[in-house]
Structure formats: structure tokens, C-alpha cells
C-alpha positions as CSV (number, residue, x, y, z in Angstrom):
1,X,-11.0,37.5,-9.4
2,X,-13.6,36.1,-7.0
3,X,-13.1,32.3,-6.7
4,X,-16.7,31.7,-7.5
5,X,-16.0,33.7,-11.0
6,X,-12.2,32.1,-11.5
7,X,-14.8,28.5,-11.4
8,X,-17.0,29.4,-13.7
9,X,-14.4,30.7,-16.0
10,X,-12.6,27.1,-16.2
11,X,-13.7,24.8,-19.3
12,X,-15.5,21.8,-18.2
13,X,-13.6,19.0,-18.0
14,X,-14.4,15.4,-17.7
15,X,-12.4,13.1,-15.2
16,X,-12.2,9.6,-16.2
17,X,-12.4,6.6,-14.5
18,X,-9.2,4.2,-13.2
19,X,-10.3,0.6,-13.9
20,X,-10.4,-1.6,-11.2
21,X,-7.6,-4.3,-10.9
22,X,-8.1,-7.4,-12.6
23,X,-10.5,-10.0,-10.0
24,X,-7.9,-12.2,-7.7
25,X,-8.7,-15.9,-8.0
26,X,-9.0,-17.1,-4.3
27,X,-6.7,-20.0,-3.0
28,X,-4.4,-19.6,-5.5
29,X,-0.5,-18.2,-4.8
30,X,0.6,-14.5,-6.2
31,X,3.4,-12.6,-6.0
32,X,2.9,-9.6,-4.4
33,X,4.5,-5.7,-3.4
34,X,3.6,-4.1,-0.2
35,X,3.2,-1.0,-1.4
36,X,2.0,0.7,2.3
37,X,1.6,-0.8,5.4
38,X,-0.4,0.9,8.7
39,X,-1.1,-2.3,10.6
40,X,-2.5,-5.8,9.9
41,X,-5.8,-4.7,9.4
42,X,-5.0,-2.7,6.8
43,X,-2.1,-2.5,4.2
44,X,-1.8,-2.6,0.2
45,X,-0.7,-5.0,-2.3
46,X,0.4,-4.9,-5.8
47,X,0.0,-8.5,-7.8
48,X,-0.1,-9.5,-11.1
49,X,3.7,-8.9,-11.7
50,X,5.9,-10.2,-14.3
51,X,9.9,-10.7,-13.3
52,X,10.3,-7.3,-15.6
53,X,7.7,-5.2,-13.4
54,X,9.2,-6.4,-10.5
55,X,12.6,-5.4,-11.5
56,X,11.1,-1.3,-11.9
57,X,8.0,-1.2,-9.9
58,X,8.5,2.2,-9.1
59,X,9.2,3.3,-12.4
60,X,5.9,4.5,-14.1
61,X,6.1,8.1,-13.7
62,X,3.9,10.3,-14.8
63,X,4.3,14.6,-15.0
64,X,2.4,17.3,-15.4
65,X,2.7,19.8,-18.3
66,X,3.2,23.8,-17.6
67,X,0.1,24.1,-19.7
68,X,-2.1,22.1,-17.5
69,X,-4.6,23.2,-15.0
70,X,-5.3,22.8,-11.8
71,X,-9.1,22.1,-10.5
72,X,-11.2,25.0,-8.7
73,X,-13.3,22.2,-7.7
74,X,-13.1,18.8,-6.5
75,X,-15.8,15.8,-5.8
76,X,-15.8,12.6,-4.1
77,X,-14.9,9.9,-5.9
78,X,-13.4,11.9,-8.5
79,X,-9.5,10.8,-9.8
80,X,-7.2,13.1,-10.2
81,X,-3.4,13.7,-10.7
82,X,-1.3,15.3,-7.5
83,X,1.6,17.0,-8.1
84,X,3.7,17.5,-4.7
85,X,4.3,21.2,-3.5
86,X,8.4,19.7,-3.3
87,X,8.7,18.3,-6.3
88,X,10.3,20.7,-9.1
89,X,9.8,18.4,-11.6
90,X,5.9,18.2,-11.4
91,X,6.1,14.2,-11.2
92,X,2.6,13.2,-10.5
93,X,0.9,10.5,-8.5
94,X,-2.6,9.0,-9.5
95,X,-5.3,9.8,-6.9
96,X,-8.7,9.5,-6.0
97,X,-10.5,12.3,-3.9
98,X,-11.8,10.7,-0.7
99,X,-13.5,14.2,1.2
100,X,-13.2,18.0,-0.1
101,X,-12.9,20.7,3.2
102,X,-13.9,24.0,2.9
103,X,-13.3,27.5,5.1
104,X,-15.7,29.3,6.5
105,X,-17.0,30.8,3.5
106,X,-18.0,27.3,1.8
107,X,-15.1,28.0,-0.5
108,X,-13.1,24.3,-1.2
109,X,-9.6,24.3,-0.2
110,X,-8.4,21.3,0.6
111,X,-8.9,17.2,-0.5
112,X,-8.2,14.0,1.1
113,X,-6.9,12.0,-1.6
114,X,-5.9,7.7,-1.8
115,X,-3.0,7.0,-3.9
116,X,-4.1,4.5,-5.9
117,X,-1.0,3.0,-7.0
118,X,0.1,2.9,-3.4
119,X,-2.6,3.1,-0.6
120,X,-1.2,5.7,1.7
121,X,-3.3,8.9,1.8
122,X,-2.7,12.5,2.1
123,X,-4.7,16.2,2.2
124,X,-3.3,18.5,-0.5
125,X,-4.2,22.0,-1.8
126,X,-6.6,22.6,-4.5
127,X,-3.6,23.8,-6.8
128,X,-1.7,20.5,-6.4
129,X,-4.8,18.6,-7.9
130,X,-4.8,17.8,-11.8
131,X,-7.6,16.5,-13.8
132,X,-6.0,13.4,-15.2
133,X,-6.2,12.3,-19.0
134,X,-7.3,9.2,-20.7
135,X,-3.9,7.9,-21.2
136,X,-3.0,8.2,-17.1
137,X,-6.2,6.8,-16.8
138,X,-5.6,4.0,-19.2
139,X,-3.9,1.1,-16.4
140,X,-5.7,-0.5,-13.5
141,X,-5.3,0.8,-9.9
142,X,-2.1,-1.1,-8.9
143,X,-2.7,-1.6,-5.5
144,X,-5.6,-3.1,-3.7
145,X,-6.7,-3.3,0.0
146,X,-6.0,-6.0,2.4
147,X,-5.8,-7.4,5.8
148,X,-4.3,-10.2,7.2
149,X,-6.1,-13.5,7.5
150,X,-7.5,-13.8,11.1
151,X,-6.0,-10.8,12.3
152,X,-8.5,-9.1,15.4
153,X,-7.4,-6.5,17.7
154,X,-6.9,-7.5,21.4
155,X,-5.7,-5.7,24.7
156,X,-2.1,-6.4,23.3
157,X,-2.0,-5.8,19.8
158,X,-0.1,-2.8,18.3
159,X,-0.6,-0.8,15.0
160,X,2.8,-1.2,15.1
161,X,2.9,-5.0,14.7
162,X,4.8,-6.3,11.5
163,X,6.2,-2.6,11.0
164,X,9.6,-3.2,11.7
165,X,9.7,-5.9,9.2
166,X,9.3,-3.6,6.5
167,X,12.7,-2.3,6.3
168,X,12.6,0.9,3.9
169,X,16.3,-0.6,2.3
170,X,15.0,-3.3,0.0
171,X,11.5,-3.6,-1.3
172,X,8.6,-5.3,0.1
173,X,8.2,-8.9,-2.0
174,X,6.0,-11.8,-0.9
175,X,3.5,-14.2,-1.9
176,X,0.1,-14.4,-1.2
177,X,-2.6,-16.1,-1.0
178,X,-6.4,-14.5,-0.3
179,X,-9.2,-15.9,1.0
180,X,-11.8,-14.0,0.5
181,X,-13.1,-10.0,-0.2
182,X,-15.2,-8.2,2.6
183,X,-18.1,-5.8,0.8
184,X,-16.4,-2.3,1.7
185,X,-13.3,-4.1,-1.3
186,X,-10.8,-5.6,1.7
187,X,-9.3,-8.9,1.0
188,X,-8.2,-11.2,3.3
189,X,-4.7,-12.1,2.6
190,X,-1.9,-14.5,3.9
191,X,1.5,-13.6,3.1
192,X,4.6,-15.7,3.1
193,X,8.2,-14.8,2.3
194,X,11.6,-17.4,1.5
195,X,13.9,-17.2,4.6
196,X,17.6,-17.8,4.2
197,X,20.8,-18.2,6.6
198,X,19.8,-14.3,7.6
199,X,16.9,-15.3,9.5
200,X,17.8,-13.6,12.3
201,X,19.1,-10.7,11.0
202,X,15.9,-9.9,9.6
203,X,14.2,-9.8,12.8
204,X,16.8,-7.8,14.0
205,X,15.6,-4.8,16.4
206,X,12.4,-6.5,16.9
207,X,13.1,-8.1,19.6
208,X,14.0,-11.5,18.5
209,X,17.0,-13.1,20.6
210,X,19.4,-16.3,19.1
211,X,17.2,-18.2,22.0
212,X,13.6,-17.3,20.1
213,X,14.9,-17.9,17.1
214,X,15.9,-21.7,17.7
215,X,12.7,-22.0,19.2
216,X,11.2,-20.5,16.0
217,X,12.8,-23.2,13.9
218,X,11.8,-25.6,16.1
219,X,8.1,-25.2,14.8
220,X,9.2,-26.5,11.4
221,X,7.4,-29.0,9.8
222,X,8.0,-30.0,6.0
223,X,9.0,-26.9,4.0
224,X,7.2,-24.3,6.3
225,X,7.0,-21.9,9.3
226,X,4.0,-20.5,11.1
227,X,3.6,-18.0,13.4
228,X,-0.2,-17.8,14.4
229,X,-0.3,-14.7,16.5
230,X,0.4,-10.9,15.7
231,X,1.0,-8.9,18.8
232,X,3.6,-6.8,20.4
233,X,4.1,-7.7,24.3
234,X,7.2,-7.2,26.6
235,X,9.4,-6.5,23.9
236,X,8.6,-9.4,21.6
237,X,7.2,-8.9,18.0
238,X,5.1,-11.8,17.4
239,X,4.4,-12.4,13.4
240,X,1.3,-14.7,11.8
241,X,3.3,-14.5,8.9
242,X,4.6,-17.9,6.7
243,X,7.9,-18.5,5.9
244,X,8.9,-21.1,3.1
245,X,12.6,-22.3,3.9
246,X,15.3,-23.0,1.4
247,X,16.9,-27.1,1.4
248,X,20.0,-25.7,2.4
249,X,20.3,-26.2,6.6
250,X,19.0,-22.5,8.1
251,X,21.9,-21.5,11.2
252,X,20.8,-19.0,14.1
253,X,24.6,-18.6,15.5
């Protein structure tokens, strides 16, 4: 069947809308998930969780039916389910459509979709796109955009500053705080994290010696940490991240 004719011969079908997360109040301290991280301009979140949704943040699957159909079509700004060409078990991910390509005969073939639950992107096939139904529509996006606060590029900044902090073993809780939301829907964010005895183990591989880590702790004042910079130079990883110490005595040796 032409594809032009296999189109036309689909039932309309309506795509609903994903509501946007619930409005963060500014100033004010949240637990958060890093869901994906490219650089400090630009990285997810998750908030609003309970002790419960932290304990399975991963675990709202959802799966496509055998019965299902895939889209012929595809617009921008339309959500959608993707099911991933490996995945057997047709578990799906929530997605919005961010561009459609075509061949050379006009014919659509490919999407660039944002998961919304997560913030990383991908291009998939035509057949791995789902419409999605009301009740996969039903929660907010669970991620939203952010950058650190004060973050610019320079000369020596990396897009691999901060990476190695996210170490794919144990999940990615902070708190934040955010200042403010830019009018493409970025907020500016401040993270901070509770640092134990394994201080330097946590910066371990990024280039943090015993040496920078006393002088690290030397910067403590009160209850807190500050780093101020994020850049990568000669081997040292340098965080503006803010650490919030335990009352027990932190050890480097």
C-alpha cells in the first residue's frame, strides 16, 4: 500500500496534552532527582517528591498493547508514547515530538522526541511512536529544565564539568533551590547535597587529591561549603555546587 494511502486509511486520533508540572515557588528548598545531565547549562530535575516516590522513582512504567498502533504521521509539539526497537516487552516512555524528518520524497520517517519524564532526547522511527491515551496522559511532565545559578561558559569550561559526579551506581538526590525561570521554561537552580566521612571518595577520579580536599574544608563556615566556580582545568574538576555537612567531625585521611 502506498504510504500516502496506509495515512488516510488510519482513524483519526486525538493526542492529548501532558500537563505542565505544578509552578516552583522561588527561594524556597526542594528535594530534587537529576534525571539527565549534559552540562550546567542544561540538565533536568524531578521535585515534588514524597519519601515513597523517592524510594521507586523509576517505577511508573507504562506498555504498549499488541492492539495499538503506531502513527503514519507526526507533528511538532505533539506527545506521544515510544516504544524502544530493544525492548521485547513494549515498555513505553512518554514523549513529546520536537522536529519530524522526511526522505526525499516528503514521506516522514523519522522524529526527534524529549522524554518528558527524563529530559534526554532521541530520534526514533515512525513505528516506535504511539499515540498516547488519556490515562498516560493523566500526570504532569516529571521533569523540568534547568541550569545552574550563575553558570557562563568561558575559555575553560567543559560540557563535561560536574559529569563525573553523577555516578550511574546510586541515584541522583539533592536539594534545590531556584531563582528564577528564563522565557524559553529554564530555571535557574542551586543544588546542594549532605556530605559525610566519604567526601573524598566521592570526588574520586575527578581529580581531587587528600591536599584539595583539606583545603576544600578549609572554606567551611557554619553548616556549609561553597564552591563558586565550574570549570575543568589541568586536571581539576572545580564544582559551584553547596554542600551541607553533617555535626559529626568530616576526615580527609
Amino acid at each position: 500500500m502506498d504510504p500516502e494511502e496506509r495515512v488516510a486509511s488510519v482513524p483519526s486520533v486525538k493526542f492529548p496534552k501532558v500537563p505542565s508540572p505544578p509552578d516552583l515557588t522561588p527561594w524556597e528548598r526542594v528535594p530534587v532527582y537529576v534525571t539527565h545531565y549534559e552540562r550546567p547549562s542544561k540538565l533536568f530535575l524531578r521535585y515534588n517528591l514524597s519519601d515513597h516516590e523517592n524510594e521507586c522513582i523509576d517505577s511508573t512504567d507504562y506498555y504498549i498493547e499488541e492492539e495499538r498502533q503506531h502513527v503514519y504521521e507526526a507533528s511538532i509539539g505533539m506527545y506521544c508514547m515510544v516504544v524502544l526497537p530493544e525492548d521485547s516487552s513494549r515498555q513505553a516512555l512518554r514523549a513529546l515530538v520536537t522536529d519530524v524528518r522526511r526522505n526525499v520524497a516528503g514521506i516522514q520517517v523519522l522524529a526527534d522526541v524529549l522524554y518528558i519524564d527524563e529530559g534526554r532526547t532521541d530520534v526514533v522511527a515512525l513505528d516506535c511512536v504511539y499515540p498516547m491515551s488519556d490515562y498516560e496522559a493523566r500526570d504532569p511532565c516529571r521533569s523540568v529544565a534547568c541550569c545552574m545559578r550563575r553558570i557562563r561558559p568561558t575559555l575553560e569550561s567543559s560540557c563535561y564539568d560536574l559529569q563525573r559526579l553523577l555516578d550511574n551506581t546510586v541515584p541522583y538526590y539533592y536539594d534545590a533551590i531556584f531563582y528564577g525561570l528564563s522565557d524559553g521554561g529554564i530555571y535557574e537552580s542551586q543544588l546542594s547535597s549532605l556530605v559525610d566521612t566519604e567526601l573524598c571518595d566521592l570526588r574520586d577520579g575527578t581529580g581531587w587529591d587528600k591536599e584539595m580536599c583539606k583545603r576544600f574544608l578549609e572554606c567551611v563556615t557554619g553548616e556549609t561549603l561553597l564552591i563558586e566556580t565550574v570549570s575543568s582545568k589541568q586536571g581539576l574538576l572545580h564544582v559551584k555546587l553547596f554542600f551541607y555537612r553533617e555535626q559529626r567531625d568530616l576526615q580527609c585521611d
